[in-house]
C-alpha positions in Angstrom: -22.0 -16.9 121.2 -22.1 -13.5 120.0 -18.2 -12.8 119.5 -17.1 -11.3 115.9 -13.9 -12.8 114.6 -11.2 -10.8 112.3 -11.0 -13.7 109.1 -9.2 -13.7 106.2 -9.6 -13.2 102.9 -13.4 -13.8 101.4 -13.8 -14.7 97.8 -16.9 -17.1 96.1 -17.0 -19.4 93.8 -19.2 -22.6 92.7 -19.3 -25.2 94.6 -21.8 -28.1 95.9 -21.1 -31.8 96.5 -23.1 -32.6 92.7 -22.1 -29.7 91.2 -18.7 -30.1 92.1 -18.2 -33.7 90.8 -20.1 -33.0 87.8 -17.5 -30.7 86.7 -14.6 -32.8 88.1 -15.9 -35.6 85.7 -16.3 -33.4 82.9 -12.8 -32.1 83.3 -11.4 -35.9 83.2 -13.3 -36.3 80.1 -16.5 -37.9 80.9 -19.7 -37.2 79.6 -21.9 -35.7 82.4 -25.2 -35.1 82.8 -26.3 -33.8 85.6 -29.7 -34.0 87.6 -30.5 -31.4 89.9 -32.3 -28.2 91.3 -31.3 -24.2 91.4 -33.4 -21.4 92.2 -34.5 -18.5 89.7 -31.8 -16.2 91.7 -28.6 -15.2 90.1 -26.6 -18.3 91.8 -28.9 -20.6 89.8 -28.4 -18.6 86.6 -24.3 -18.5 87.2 -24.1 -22.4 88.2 -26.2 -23.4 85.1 -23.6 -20.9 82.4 -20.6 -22.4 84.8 -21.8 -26.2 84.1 -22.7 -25.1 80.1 -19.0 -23.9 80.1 -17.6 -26.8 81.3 -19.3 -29.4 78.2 -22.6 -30.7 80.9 -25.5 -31.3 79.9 -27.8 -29.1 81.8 -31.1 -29.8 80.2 -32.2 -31.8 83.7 -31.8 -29.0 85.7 -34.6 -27.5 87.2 -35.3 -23.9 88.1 -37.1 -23.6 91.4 -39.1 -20.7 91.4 -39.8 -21.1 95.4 -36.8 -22.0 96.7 -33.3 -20.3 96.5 -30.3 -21.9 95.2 -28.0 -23.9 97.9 -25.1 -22.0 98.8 -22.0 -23.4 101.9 -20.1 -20.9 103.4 -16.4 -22.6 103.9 -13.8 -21.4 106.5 -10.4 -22.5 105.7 -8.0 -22.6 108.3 -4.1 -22.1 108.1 -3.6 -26.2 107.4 -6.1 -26.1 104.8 -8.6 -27.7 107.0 -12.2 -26.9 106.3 -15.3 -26.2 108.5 -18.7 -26.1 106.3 -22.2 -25.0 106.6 -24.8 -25.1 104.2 -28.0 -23.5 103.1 -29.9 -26.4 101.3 -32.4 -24.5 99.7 -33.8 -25.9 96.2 -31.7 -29.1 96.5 -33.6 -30.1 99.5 -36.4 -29.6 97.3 -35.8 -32.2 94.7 -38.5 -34.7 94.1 -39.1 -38.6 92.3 -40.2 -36.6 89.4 -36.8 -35.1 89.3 -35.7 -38.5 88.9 -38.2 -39.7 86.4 -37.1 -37.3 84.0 -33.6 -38.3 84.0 -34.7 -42.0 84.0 -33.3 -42.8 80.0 -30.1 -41.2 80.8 -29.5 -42.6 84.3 -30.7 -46.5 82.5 -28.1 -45.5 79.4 -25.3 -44.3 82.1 -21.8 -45.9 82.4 -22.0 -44.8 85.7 -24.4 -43.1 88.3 -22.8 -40.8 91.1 -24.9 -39.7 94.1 -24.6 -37.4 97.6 -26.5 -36.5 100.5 -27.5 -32.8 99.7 -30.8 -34.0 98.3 -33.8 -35.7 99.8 -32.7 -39.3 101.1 -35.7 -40.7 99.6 -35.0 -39.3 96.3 -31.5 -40.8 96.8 -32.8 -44.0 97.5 -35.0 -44.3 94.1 -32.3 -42.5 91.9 -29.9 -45.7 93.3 -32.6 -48.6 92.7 -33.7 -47.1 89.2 -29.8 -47.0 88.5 -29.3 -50.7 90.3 -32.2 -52.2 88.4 -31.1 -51.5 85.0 -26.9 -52.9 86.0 -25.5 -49.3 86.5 -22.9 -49.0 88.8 -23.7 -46.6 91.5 -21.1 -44.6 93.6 -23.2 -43.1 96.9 -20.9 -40.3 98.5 -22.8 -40.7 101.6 -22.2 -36.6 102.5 -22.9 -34.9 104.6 -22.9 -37.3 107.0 -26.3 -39.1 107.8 -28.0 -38.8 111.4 -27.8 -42.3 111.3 -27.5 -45.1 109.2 -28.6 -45.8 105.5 -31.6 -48.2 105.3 -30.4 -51.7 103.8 -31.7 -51.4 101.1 -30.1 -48.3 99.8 -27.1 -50.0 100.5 -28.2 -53.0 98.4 -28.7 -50.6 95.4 -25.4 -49.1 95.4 -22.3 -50.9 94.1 -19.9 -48.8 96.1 -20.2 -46.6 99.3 -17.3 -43.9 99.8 -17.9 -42.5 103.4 -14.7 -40.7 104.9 -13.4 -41.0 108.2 -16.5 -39.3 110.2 -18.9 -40.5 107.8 -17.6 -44.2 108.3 -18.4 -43.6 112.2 -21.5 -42.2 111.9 -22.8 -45.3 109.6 -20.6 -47.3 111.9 -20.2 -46.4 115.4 -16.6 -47.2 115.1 -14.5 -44.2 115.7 -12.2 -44.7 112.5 -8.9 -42.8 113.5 -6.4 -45.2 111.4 -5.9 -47.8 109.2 -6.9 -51.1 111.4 -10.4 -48.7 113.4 -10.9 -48.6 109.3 -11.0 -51.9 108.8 -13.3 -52.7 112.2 -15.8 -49.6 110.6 -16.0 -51.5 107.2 -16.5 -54.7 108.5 -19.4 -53.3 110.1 -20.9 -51.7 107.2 -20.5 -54.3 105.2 -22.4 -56.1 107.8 -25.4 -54.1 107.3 -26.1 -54.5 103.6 -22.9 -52.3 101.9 -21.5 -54.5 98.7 -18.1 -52.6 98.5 -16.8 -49.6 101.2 -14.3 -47.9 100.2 -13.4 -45.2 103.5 -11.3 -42.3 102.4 -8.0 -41.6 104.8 -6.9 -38.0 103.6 -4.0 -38.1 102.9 -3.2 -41.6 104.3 -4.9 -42.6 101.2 -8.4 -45.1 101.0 -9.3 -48.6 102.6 -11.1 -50.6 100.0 -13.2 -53.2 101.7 -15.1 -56.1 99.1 -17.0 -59.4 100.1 -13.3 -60.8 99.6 -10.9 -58.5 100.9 -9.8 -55.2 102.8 -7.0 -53.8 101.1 -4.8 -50.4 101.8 -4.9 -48.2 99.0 -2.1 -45.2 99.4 -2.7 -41.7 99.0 0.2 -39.0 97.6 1.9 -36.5 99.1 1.4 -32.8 98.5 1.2 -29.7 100.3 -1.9 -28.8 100.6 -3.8 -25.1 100.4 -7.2 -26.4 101.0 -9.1 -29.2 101.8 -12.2 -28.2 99.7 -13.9 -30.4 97.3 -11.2 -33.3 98.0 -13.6 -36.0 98.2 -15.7 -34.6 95.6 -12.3 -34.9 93.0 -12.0 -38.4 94.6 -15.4 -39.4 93.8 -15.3 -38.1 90.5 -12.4 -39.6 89.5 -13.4 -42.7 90.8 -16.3 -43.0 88.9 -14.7 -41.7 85.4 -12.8 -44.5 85.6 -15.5 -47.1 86.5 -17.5 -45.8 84.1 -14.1 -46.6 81.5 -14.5 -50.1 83.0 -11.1 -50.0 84.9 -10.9 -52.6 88.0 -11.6 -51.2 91.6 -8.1 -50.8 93.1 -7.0 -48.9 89.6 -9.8 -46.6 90.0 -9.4 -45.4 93.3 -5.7 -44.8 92.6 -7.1 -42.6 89.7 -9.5 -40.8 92.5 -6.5 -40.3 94.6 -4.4 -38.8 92.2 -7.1 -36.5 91.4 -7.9 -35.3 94.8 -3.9 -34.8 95.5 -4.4 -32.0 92.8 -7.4 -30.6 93.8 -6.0 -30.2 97.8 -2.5 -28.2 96.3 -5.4 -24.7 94.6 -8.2 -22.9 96.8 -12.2 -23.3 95.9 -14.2 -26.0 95.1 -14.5 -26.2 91.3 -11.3 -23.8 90.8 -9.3 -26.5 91.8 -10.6 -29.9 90.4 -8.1 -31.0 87.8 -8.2 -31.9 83.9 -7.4 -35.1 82.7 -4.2 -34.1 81.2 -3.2 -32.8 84.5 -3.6 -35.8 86.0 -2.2 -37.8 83.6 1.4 -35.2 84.3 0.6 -35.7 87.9 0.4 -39.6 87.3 4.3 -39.1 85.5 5.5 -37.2 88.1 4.6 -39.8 90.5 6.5 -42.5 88.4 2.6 -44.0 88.1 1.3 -45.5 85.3 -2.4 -45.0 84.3 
C-alpha cells in the first residue's frame, strides 16, 4: 500500500469483454449486432465509430447520459501475463429494456454470445429469450462470478466457456490440469450446465457434453500478450456455431483464433481476420 512502481510503456486502445468479441466476430465474417451501453463521454463516442468501422451494427447501443463508459486498465507483464481491473460504469447499468429492444434480432440470431460485465439478471433474460426461441447461447461466464450461476441460467445456455479460475469458482475444484478439468466439469455439469467447454491456455480446451469429455489441443506460439484471448476464443467459437459447424470443429476454429490474437498487444488490435486464420489454419497443416 502506497508504493509507486516505474512500468512500462502505456498506450490505450478499445477493449471490453462484448466489445471485443463483437469485433472478433465481425472480423471472421459474421454479422454482428451488438447490444450494449456507453456513456455520452468521448470513450462512448470512439467505441461506437470503432464498432461502425468494423461493419457492426450499432443501432442497439445506448448512450448513458448518467453513467461513464466502462474502461479496464491492463498490466502486462514480461510473459504476456495479464492482471485486469475494471471500471463498469454504463455496462453495469444495462437493463431488461436493453434486452427488449434487441429481442427480433437476438429471436432471428444464428447465434447469441454473452459475458459477465453486465447485470447478471439481464444476462439471465437475454439467455432464456435467446433459449426460448432455439438460439444457441455461448455464456463467457467473465469475470468470474462470486459464486455460482443459478440453474436455471445454466439451463438456458447451450454452452458455458469458463477458464481455468472461472471453472473453480463455479466449481470449487481447483482446475490446474487436464484430469482437475475433467473433476470441475463434471461438477458443473452436475448443476444444470448442458455443454462446458474449460479453456487450458495454451494447453488448449476440455469439452465436456452429457456424452463425453474430450481434450481439445491448443497451438503453439510465442506469445506478447495475453489480452482478449478468450474473447478471440469465444468469438470464434461462436462464428462457427452460428455456420452450423459440429462442437469439437468449432472450438478448434476458437483456438486457432486465440493463438493469433496472444502473438500482437491490445485487445481489439490483435483479434484476427478470417483470412488470417484461414493462413494460420495452413500453416498449421489444419484444415478448416
Amino acid at each position: 500500500p502506497g508504493e509507486t512502481i516505474t512500468g512500462g510503456q502505456f498506450y490505450m486502445a478499445a477493449g471490453g469483454k462484448g466489445a471485443n468479441q463483437a469485433v472478433a466476430a465481425a472480423r471472421l465474417g459474421a454479422h454482428v449486432t451488438f447490444v450494449a451501453r456507453v456513456g455520452t463521454d468521448m470513450f462512448g463516442a470512439q467505441a461506437i465509430d470503432a464498432y461502425d468501422d468494423e461493419g457492426i451494427d450499432t443501432e442497439l447501443i445506448l448512450r448513458d447520459p448518467e453513467h461513464p463508459t466502462g474502461v479496464a486498465l491492463i498490466l502486462v507483464d514480461a510473459e504476456g501475463e495479464n492482471l485486469i481491473a475494471v471500471a463498469s460504469g454504463a455496462n453495469h447499468a444495462m437493463t431488461q429494456a436493453d434486452v427488449d429492444r434487441a429481442a427480433d434480432r437476438i429471436q432471428e440470431a444464428d447465434a447469441v454470445l454473452l459475458q459477465l460485465e453486465i447485470p447478471l439478471e439481464v444476462v439471465r433474460y437475454a439467455a432464456h429469450l435467446a433459449s426460448k426461441a432455439g438460439i444457441p447461447v455461448i455464456l463467457d461466464p467473465a469475470p468470474a462470478p462470486e459464486k455460482p450461476l443459478p440453474p436455471e441460467l445454466l439451463r438456458d445456455v447451450t454452452y458455458l466457456t469458463p477458464n481455468e479460475s472461472e471453472a473453480e469458482r463455479l466449481s470449487g475444484v481447483p482446475v490446474r490440469d487436464e484430469p482437475s478439468a475433467r473433476q470441475a466439469a463434471e461438477k458443473i455439469l452436475a448443476a444444470g450446465a448442458r455443454n462446458v467447454i474449460i479453456t487450458l491456455g495454451a494447453q488448449g480446451a476440455l469439452v465436456a457434453t452429457a456424452d463425453q469429455m474430450v481434450h481439445s489441443p491448443g497451438f503453439s506460439v510465442e506469445a506478447k500478450d495475453c489480452t482478449a484471448a478468450g474473447d478471440a476464443f469465444n468469438a470464434g467459437l461462436a462464428v462457427a456455431i452460428a455456420q452450423g459447424r459440429p462442437l469439437l470443429e468449432a472450438v478448434r476454429y476458437g483456438h486457432m483464433t486465440a493463438a493469433l490474437s496472444v502473438t500482437r498487444l491490445g485487445a481489439q488490435p490483435s483479434l484476427p481476420t478470417a483470412a488470417e486464420v484461414v493462413q494460420f489454419a495452413h500453416s498449421q497443416a489444419v484444415s478448416l
